[in-house]
Residue, then its C-alpha position, 0 to 999 in steps of 0.5 A: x488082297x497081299x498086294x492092298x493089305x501090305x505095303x510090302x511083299x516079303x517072306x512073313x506074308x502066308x501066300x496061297x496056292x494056285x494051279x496055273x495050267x501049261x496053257x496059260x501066260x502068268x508073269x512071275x514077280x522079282x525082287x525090287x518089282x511094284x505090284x499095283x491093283x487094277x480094280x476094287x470095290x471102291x476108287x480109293x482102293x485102286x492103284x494101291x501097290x506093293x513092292x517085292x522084297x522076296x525072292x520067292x517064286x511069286x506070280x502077278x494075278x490077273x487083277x494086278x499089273x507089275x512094274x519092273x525098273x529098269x534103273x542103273x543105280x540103287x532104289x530104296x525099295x523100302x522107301x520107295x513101297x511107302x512113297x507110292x501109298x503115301x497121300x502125295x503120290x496117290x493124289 
């Protein structure tokens, strides 16, 4: 629910705990990351990202996928977090 509630993952937002097991694989999340929802209970709901503006130590959980870029020069993360949920990026 953080990733579709918030445009934008930073330190004001109260995150839950969980137990991740030695066995199990989660990818940790950095500073600058796209986190987009990979299901719903409506179609409108899916896709719905967040980027990460925290460096906290935060995972992705198994119902969302994380992009990382890979670019060599500065990204407005703030307005790159508003472009993604806006209706043009999202149709």
């Amino acid at each position: 629910m953080n990733v579709y509630k918030n445009v934008i993952i930073n330190d004001d937002i109260k995150f839950g705990r969980v137990n991740i097991n030695i066995e199990e694989n989660q990818h940790m999340v950095k500073l600058g990351d796209a986190i987009f929802t990979g299901s719903s209970e409506t179609p409108e709901e899916i896709g719905m990202s967040s980027i990460v503006l925290t460096n906290k130590k935060l995972y992705v959980n198994s119902f969302c996928q994380a992009y990382r870029f890979n670019a060599k020069r500065k990204i407005d993360f703030k307005y790159f977090a508003y472009y993604l949920r806006s209706k043009k990026c999202r149709t």
